[in-house]
C-alpha positions in Angstrom: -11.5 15.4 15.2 -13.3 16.5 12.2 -15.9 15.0 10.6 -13.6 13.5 7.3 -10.9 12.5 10.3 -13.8 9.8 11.6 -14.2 8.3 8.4 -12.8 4.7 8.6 -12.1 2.4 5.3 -12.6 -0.9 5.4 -9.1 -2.9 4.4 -11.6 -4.1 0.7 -11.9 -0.2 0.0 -8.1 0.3 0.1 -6.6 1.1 -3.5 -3.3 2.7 -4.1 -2.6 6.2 -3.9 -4.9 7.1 -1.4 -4.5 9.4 1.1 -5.2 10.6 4.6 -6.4 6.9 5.3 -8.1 6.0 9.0 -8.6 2.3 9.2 -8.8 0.2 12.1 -7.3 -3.5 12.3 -5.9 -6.3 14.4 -2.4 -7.5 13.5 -2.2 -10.9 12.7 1.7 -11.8 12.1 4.9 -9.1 12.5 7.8 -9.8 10.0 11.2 -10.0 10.5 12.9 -6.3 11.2 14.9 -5.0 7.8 17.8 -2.3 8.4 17.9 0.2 5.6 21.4 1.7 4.8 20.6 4.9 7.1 20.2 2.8 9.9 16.2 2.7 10.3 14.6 -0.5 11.0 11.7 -1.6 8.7 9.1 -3.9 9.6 6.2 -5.7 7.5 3.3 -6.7 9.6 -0.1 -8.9 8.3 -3.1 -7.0 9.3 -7.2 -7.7 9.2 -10.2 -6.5 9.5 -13.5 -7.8 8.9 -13.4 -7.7 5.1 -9.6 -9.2 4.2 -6.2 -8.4 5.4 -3.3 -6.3 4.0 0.5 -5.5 4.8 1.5 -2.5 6.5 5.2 -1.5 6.7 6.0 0.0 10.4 9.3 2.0 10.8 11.6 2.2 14.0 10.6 1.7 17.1 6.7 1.8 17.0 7.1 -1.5 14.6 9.0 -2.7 17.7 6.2 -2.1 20.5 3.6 -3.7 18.0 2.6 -7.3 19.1 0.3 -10.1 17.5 -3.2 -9.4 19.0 -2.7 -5.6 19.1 -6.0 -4.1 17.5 -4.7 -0.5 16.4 -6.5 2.5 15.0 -4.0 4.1 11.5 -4.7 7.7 11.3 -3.2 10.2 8.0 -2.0 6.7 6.8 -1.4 6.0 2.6 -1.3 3.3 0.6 1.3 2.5 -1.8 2.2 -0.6 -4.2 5.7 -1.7 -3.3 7.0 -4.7 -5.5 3.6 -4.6 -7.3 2.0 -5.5 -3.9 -0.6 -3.4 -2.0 0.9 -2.0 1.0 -0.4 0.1 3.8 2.3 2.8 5.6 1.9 5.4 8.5 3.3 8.6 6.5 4.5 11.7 7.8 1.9 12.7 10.6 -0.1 9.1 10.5 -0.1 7.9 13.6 -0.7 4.5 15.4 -2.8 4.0 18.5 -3.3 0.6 20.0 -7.0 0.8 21.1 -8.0 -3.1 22.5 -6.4 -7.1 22.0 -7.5 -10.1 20.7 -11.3 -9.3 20.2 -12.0 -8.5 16.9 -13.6 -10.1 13.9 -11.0 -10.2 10.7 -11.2 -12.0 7.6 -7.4 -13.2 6.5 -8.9 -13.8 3.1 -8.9 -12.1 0.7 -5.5 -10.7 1.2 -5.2 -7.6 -0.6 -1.7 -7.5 -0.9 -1.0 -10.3 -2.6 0.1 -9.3 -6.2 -2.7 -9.2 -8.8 -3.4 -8.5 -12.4 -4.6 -5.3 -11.6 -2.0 -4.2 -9.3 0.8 -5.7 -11.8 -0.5 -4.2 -14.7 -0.8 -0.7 -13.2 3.1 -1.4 -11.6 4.3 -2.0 -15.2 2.5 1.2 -16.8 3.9 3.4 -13.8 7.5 2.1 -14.6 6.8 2.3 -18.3 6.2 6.0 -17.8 8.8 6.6 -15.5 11.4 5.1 -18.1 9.7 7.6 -20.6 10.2 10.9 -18.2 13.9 10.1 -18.8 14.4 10.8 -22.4 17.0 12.9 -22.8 15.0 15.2 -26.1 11.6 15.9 -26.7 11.3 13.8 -29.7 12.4 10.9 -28.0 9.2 11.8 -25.8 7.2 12.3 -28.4 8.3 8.8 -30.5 8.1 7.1 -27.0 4.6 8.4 -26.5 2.9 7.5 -30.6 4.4 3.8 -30.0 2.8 3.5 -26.1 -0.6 4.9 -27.5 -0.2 2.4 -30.3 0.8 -0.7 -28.7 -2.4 -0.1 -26.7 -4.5 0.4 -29.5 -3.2 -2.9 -30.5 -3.7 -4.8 -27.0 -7.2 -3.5 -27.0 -8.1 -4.6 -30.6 -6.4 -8.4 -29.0 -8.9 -8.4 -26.5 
């Protein structure tokens, strides 16, 4: 391993959009299994650590071999918000190793995916822009762009 593999984030540090995450956790509840229309199962699973917990979604059958009490090491994870929630995932080449059981400080609180201001606000402005990369014209973009930068000029004068 190289010396940025063996960094480790604590679950407090975790912000969406990040990458190539390595974070370390004992798993606290598994959800019930989801099928998606191509026939993988999808998992949610409450993690910890020692500074709050978060959700991580485990696909197939690794979310299967996962069991309460399981303290696993993420590797090449990323985090994402999903319904305006933080969310933890493996990603193409994370991996997850089960490395010990039941001994392991956490902290269930806070809980970093619950939805927040912060989260929801950026979830809206991500949408917001999305809906505006599908103007048909560019003056549409343009029109679309003057009222965005002038509704928040007028949010910011509210505050």
């Amino acid at each position: 391993m190289s010396a940025a593999s063996d960094t480790y984030f604590l679950i407090k540090d975790i912000k969406p959009g990040l990458k190539n995450l390595n974070v370390i956790f004992i798993v606290l509840e598994i959800g019930r299994v989801t099928k998606t229309k191509d026939g993988h199962e999808v998992r949610s699973c409450k993690v910890a650590d020692k500074t709050g917990s978060i959700t991580i979604c485990v696909w197939d059958e690794i979310g299967g071999l996962i069991q309460p009490g399981d303290i696993i090491r993420l590797t090449k994870g990323y985090a994402s918000l999903w319904k305006g929630c933080l969310t933890l995932y493996t990603g193409r080449g994370g991996e997850l190793h089960k490395i010990g059981e039941f001994c392991m400080v956490y902290s269930e609180v806070p809980n970093y995916s619950e939805p927040n201001s912060e989260h929801i606000g950026q979830n809206k402005l991500e949408m917001v822009y999305k809906l505006d990369l599908k103007q048909v014209d560019f003056h549409s973009r343009i029109t679309t762009a003057i009222f965005m930068q002038v509704v928040g000029e007028a949010m910011d004068e509210d505050l």
